[in-house]
DRENLUM-542293 format. One record per residue (C-alpha): residue number from 1; residue in one letter; x, y, z. Coordinates in Angstrom, 2 decimals. Layout:
BEGIN
resi; resn; x; y; z
NUM; A; X; Y; Z
...
This chain:
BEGIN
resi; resn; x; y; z
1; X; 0.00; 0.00; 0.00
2; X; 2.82; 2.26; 0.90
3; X; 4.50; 1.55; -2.67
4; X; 1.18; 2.26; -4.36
5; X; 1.28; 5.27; -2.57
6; X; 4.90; 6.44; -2.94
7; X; 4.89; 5.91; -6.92
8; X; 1.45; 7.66; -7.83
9; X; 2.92; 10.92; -5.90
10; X; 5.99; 10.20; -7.74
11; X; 4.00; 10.45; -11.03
12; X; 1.78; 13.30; -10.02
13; X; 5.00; 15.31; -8.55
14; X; 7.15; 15.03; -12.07
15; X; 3.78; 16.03; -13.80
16; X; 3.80; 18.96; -11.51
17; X; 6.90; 19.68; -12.55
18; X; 6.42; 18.98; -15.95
19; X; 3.34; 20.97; -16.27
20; X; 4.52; 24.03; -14.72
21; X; 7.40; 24.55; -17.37
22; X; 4.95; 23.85; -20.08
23; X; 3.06; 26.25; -22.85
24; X; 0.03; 26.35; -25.09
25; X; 0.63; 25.48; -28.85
26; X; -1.54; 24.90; -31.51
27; X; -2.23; 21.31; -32.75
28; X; -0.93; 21.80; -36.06
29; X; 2.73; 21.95; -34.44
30; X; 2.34; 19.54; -32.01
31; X; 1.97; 16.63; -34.58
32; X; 4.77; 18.24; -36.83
33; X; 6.55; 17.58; -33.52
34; X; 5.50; 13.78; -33.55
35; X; 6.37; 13.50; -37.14
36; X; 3.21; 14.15; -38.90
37; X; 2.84; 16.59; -41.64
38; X; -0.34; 17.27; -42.53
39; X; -1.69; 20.51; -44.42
40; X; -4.13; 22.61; -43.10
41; X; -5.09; 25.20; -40.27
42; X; -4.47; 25.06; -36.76
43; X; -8.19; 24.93; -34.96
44; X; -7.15; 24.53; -31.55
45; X; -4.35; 25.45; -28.88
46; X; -3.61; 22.75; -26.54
47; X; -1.76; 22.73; -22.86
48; X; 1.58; 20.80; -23.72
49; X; 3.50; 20.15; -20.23
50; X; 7.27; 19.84; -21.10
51; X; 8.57; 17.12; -22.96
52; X; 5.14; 15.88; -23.37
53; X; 2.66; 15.78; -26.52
54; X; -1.17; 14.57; -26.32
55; X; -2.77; 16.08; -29.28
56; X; -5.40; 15.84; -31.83
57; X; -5.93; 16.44; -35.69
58; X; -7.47; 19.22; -36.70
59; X; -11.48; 18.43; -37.19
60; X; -14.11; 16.69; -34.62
61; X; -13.69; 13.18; -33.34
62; X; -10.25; 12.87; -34.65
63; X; -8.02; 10.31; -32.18
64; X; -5.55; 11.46; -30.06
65; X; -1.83; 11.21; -31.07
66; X; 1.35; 11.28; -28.74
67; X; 4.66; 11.31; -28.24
68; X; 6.04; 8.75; -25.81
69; X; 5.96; 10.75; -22.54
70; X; 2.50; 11.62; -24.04
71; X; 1.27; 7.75; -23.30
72; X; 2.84; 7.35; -19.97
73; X; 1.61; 10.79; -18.58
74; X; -1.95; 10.94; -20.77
75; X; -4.55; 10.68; -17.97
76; X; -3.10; 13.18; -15.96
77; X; -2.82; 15.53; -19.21
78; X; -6.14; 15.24; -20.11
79; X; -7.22; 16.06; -16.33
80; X; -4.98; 18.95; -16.64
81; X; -6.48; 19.77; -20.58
82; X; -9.96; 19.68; -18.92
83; X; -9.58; 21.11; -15.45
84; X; -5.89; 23.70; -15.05
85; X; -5.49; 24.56; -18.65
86; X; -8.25; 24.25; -21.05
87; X; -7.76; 24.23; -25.37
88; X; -8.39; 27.31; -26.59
89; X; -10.32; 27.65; -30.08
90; X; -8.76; 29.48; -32.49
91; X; -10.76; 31.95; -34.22
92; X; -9.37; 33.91; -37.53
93; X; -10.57; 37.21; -37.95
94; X; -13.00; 37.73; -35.33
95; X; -10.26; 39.27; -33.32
96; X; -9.11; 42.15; -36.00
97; X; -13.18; 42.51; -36.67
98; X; -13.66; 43.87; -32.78
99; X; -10.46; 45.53; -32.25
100; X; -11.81; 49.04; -33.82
């Protein structure tokens, strides 16, 4: 029980750790990171802890993808995604449209 114990507070204290030297970036880049070129615009920006990828296509119901880290660390990213440091949309030109 103790073990149990002493390795999930392992994992949730490098996450911490992880998560506070992370940044947003847009989904487009992330999978360029993970190897996978694909054309198009970037819909979405996603919390990316450091070192860590979980990311999705551009479009709805498109799977996740991720980097190694990414695998081992995805339940506690999407908890994060979903609860800390939620995806942003990205909108194009609604911004410029109200700036005046």
């Amino acid at each position: 029980m103790k073990r149990g114990l002493l390795v999930i507070g392992a994992y949730a204290a490098v996450y911490a750790v992880l998560s506070l030297l992370g940044q947003y970036q847009n989904n487009i880049d992330s999978l360029v990171k993970l190897g996978i070129i694909t054309k198009g615009m970037p819909d979405r920006e996603e919390w990316q802890p450091m070192f860590i990828i979980v990311t999705r296509s551009p479009g709805q119901g498109s799977r996740l993808r991720a980097n190694v880290p990414g695998y081992l660390f995805m339940p506690i990213v999407l908890l994060d995604q979903h609860l800390c440091h939620p995806t942003k949309p990205i909108t194009y030109g609604k911004l410029s449209a109200n700036a005046y």
